[in-house]
N, C-alpha and C positions, 0 to 999 in steps of 0.2 A: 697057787699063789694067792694072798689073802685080796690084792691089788682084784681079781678077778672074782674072788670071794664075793667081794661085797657090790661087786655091778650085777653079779647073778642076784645077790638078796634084790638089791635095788627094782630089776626086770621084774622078779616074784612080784611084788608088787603091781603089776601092772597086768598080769598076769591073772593073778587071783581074783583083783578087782572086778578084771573086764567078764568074768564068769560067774559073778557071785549074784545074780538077778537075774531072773527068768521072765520077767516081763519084756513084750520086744519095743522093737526102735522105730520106727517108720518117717524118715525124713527124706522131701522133696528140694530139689533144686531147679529153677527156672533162670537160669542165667543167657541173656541174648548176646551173642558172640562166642558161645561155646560150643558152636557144631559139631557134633562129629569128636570131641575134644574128650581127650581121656582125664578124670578128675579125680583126687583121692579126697577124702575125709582125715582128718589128723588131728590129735589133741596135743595139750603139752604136758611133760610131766618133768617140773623144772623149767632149766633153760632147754631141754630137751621135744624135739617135737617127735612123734611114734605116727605110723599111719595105719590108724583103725578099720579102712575100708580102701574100695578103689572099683571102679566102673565108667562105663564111658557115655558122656553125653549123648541126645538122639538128635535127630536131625533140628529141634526144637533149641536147644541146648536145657533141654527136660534131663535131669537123672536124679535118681531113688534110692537111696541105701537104707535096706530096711533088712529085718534080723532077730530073733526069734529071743535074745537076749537084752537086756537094755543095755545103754548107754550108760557111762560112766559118768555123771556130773562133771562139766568142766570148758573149759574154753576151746573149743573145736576150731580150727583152720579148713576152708574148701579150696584147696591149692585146681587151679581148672586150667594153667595153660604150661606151655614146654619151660619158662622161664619162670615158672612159680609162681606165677601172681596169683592173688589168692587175697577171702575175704573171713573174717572170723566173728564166731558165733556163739553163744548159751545153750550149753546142752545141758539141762535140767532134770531129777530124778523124775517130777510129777509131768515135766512135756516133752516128751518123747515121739511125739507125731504132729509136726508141724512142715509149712511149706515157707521158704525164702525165695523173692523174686526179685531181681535186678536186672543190671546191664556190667559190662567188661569195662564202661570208659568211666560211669561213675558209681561205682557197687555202692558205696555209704549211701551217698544221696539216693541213689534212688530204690532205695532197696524199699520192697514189701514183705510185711509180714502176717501171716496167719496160722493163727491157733497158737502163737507161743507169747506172754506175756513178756518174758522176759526179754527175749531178743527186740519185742516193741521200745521196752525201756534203753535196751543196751542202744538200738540204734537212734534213738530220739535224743539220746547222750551224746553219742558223737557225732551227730548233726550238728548240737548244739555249741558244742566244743573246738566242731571245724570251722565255723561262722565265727567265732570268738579268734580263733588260732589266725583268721583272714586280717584281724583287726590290728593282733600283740607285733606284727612284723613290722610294719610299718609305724605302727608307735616307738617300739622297739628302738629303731633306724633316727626316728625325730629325736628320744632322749639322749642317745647318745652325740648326735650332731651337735647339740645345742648342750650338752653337760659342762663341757668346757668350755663354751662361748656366751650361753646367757642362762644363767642359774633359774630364773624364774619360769622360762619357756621349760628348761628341761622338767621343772616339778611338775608342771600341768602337764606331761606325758607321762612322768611316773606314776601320778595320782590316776590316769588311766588305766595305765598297765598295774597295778592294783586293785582299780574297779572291778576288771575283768577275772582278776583272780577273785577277788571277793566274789564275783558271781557263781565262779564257778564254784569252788569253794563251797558254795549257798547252795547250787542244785545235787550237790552232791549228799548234804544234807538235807535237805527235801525229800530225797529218795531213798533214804538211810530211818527217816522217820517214818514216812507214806507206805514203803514198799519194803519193810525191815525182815522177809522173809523170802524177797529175791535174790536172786544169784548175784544182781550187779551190784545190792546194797551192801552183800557179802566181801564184792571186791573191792566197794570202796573202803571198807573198812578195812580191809588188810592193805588198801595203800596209803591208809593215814597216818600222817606225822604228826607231832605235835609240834604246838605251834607256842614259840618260846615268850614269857614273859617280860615287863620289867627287870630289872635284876636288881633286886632290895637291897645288895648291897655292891656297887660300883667297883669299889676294890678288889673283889672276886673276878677274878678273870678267866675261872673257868665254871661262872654257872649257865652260862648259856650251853656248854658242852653236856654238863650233869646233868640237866633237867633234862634236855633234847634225849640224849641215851636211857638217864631212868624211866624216860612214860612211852620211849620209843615205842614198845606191845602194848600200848593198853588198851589198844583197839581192838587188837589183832585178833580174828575169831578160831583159835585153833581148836574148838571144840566141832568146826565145820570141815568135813573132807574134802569137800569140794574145791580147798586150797591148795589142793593137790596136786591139780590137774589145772592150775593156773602158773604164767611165771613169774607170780609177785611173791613167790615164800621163798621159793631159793635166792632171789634176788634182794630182797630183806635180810634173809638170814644174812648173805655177802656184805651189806653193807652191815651190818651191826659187827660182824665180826673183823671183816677188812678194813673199815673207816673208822667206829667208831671204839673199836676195843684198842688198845696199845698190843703193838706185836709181840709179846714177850708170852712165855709156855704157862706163866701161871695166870697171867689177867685172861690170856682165851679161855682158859681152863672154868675160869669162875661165869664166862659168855656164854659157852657150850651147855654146860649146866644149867642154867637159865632158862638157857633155848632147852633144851632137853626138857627140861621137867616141864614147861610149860604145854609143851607139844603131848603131855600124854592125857590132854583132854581130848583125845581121839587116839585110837590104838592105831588109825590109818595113817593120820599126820603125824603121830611121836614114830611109826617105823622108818616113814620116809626120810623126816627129818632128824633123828639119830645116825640111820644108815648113811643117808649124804654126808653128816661131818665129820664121823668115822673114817670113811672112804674119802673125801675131802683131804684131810690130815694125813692118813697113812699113805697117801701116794702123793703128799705134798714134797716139792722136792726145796722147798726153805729150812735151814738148817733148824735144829733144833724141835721144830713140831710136831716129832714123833712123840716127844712128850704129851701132846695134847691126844692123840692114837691112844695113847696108853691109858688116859686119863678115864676116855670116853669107853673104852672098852671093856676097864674097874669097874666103871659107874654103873653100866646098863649093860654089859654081854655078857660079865661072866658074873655079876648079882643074878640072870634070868629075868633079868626087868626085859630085855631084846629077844622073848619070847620067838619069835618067828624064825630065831633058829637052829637046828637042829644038833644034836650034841658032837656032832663030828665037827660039823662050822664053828660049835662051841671050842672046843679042842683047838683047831686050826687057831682061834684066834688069842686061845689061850698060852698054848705054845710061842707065839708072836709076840705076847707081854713078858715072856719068860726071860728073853730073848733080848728084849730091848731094853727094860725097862733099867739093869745095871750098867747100860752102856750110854743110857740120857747123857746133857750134855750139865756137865757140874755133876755128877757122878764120879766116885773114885775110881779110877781106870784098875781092871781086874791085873788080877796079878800073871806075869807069862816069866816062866824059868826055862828055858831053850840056848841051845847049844852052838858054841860062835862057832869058826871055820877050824880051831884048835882042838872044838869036842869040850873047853872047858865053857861050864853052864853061867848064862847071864841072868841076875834076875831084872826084870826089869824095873821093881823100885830102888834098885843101885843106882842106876844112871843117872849120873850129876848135868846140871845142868838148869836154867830157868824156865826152859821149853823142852817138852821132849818128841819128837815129830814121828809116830808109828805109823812105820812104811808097809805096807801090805803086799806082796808084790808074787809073782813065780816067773820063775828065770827064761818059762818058753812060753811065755803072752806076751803077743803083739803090744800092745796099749802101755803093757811096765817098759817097755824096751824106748819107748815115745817117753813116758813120765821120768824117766830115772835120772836123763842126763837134766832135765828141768831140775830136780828134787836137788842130784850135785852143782848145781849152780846157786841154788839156795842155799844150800850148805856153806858153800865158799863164804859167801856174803854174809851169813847170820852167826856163825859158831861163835866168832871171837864176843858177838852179842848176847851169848848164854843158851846159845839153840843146838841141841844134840837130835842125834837119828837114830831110834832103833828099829832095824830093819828086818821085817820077818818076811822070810822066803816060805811058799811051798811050791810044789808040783816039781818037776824035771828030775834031774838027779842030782847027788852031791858035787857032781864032777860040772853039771851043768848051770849051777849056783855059783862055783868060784869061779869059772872062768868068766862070769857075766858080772861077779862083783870086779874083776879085773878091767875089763871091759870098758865098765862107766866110771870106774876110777872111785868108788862107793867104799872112802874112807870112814867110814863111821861104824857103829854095834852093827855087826851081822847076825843073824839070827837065821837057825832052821826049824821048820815047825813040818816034823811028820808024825804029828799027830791029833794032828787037827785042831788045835786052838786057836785058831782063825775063827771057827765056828762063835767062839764066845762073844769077838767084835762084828758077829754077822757080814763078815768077808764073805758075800756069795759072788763078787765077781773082783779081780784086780786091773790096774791099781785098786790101792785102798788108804788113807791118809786121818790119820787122827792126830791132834796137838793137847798134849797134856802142858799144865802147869808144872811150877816147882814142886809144888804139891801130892804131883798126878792125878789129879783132877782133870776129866775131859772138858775141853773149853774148844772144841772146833770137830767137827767131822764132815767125812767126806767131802775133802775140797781137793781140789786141783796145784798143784804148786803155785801158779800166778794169781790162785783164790788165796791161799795158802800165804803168800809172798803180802796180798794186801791187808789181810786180816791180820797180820804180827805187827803192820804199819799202822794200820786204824786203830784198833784196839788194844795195841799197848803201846800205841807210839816207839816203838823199834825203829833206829832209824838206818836200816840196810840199803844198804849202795846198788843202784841200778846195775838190772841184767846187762851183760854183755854179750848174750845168746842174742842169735839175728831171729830175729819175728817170723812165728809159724803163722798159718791160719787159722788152727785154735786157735793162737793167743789171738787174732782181731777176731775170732767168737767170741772170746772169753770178754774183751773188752767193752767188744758191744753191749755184753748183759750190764 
């Protein structure tokens, strides 16, 4: 399955990495409250955490992970009690043998550092930032009390809680200039935004969007690996592509690309970050997105620019574009000439109609025998509205297709398919539901009849008369999404 395909590329990753140096690791833990207490080491990769080590505290709460191979640069977690509390760290290429000393009730505060520059930095950050954070809540609480009641008290708390950001803001740049070759000046840079201007011209109601999205990277160090193994890139990428891209298969398409190309200033960052939106998209279950699968698969897996895999994985994926890419959605629906319950052959660019709704189905699965009577409820409602069914059966036998067309009462084009051209609308499981245009043009897949039912209401304003089927418990699924 390609769905499995690409979390094994993904793991490679992680994998490769953590063997690719032979210098070793030698990191101490002095944590008071950890006696006795079993503690793991864990990095992130993505939103994803992985656990790199694990041993158990001494009676001290002393423990040692140390290891004949390095350390993978990146933001490490020391998870140290049953309920996972846990404190996080800079594990750096050049320091690799350092000691961390705290306590359980205040790890930030009181944490000590030796021998690691950057963990000094990281934690003098957020010392610095939890002292500020003491201050933003309670200012916080005063602008809002007073926003609606006395406009001039609320500014002198805004212009606070501004100050504070401008501070912060200021030490992050401080350390972005001072210390431009540490790990933390690294992360500040990949969590920066830009910060939007005047807008020259008033009328323009969407340049505070364009600018914000066009210098969104321009920070962003993708030529550093070490973004790797933090979760400000997958979470970046999410927001650029969830928030700030319009959902539609060609504007991601021109975002993905962007991100792609920009990410192969490192062969480390362009695999992860290909491989995640790749994988992302193909097991995205919003409709239409496969298109963006296919986009990114064109671009970088089957050019060989996605180097890292192997030509069987090539194939596999190449197979999947073969597959899909005639069945997008605004694609002309393939053509099926199959035979009613008469034996005389239907094509299905005959089918008259302004909708044409391709029912996928086989006569002894569970799940059709659930959809079917929905699918003729919709029928009742929508036909006289320009909505026809053609309805391809496989599996069971001839005898077990009409008696089940009798069954649900499935007035509409019957169709048998034993010969497999199911395979062409990637029917690997039934139901299966597609909606063609006048045209035949695919304008809908894979929905449910109650999805099915909304979508010919939404988007073409169809105005079909409410169900008179009694409410399952799918349908209050269905409705919740």
């Amino acid at each position: 399955m390609a769905k499995r395909l690409f979390a094994a590329i993904l793991f490679s990753l992680v994998l490769t990495s953590a063997f690719a140096q032979t210098k070793g690791h030698n990191l101490t833990f002095k944590v008071k409250g950890i006696k006795d207490n079993y503690v793991r080491l864990a990095f992130y990769l993505g939103d994803k955490q992985y656990v790199e080590d694990s041993a158990r505290a001494d009676a001290n709460g002393v423990v040692n992970f140390k290891g004949d191979a390095a350390l993978e640069p990146g933001i490490y977690i020391l998870a140290y009690t049953k309920t996972n509390k846990y404190f996080e760290l800079l594990v750096n290429e050049n320091e690799q043998e350092f000691t961390l000393e705290t306590d359980t009730v205040e790890p930030i505060k009181r944490m000590k550092v030796k021998n690691s520059n950057d963990n000094r930095l990281f934690y003098e950050y957020l010392n610095f930032v939890n002292g500020k954070q003491d201050l933003v809540k309670p200012y916080q609480d005063k602008f809002k009390t007073f926003k609606a009641t006395n406009k001039d008290s609320a500014e002198v708390y805004r212009k606070k809680l501004a100050q504070i950001d401008k501070e912060v803001k200021e030490y992050k740049m401080r350390i972005m200039a001072t210390e431009p070759k540490s790990f933390l000046a690294t992360i500040f840079s990949a969590s920066w935004e830009p910060e939007i201007p005047d807008n020259p011209n008033p009328k323009d109601s969407t340049f505070a969007y364009r600018y914000y999205k066009g210098h969104f990277w321009d920070k962003f160090p993708f030529a550093d690996k070490r973004v790797i193994r933090t979760p400000v890139l997958q979470s970046k990428i999410r927001q650029y592509l969830d928030k700030l891209t319009p959902q539609t298969p060609d504007s991601i398409n021109l975002s993905v690309s962007l991100v792609g190309d920009k990410s192969e200033a490192n062969k480390d960052v362009f695999h992860f970050v290909v491989n995640y939106m790749t994988n992302y998209y193909e097991t995205s279950k919003t409709m239409g997105f496969d298109a963006v699968f296919v986009h990114l698969a064109k671009r970088y897996y089957l050019t060989g620019k996605a180097d890292w895999v192997d030509s069987t994985q090539r194939a596999n994926i190449k197979e999947r574009v073969i597959i899909w890419e005639p069945i997008l959605i605004g694609k002309p629906a393939l053509e099926l000439t199959l035979p009613d319950t008469t034996g005389k052959e239907i094509k299905l660019s005959t089918v008259k109609g302004d909708f044409t709704i391709l029912f996928f189905w086989d006569p002894t699965c569970g799940h059709c025998k659930k959809e079917a009577p929905k699918l003729v409820d919709l029928y009742k409602r929508a036909k006289s509205l320009g909505v026809e069914v053609y309805g391809i059966a496989s599996g069971g036998t001839m005898e077990d297709w009409k008696k089940e067309i009798r069954t649900f009462g499935m007035n509409w084009i019957n169709v048998y398919d034993d010969l497999g051209y199911r395979k062409y609308y990637d029917v690997q499981t039934t139901p299966m539901i597609y909606l063609l245009d006048k045209g035949k043009i695919i304008r809908a897949k894979k929905l449910d009849s109650p999805q099915l039912n909304d979508f010919l209401v939404k988007q073409y304003k169809l105005k079909i008369p409410p169900s008179t089927l009694p409410k399952t418990k799918d349908d209050d699924e269905h409705e919740g999404h």
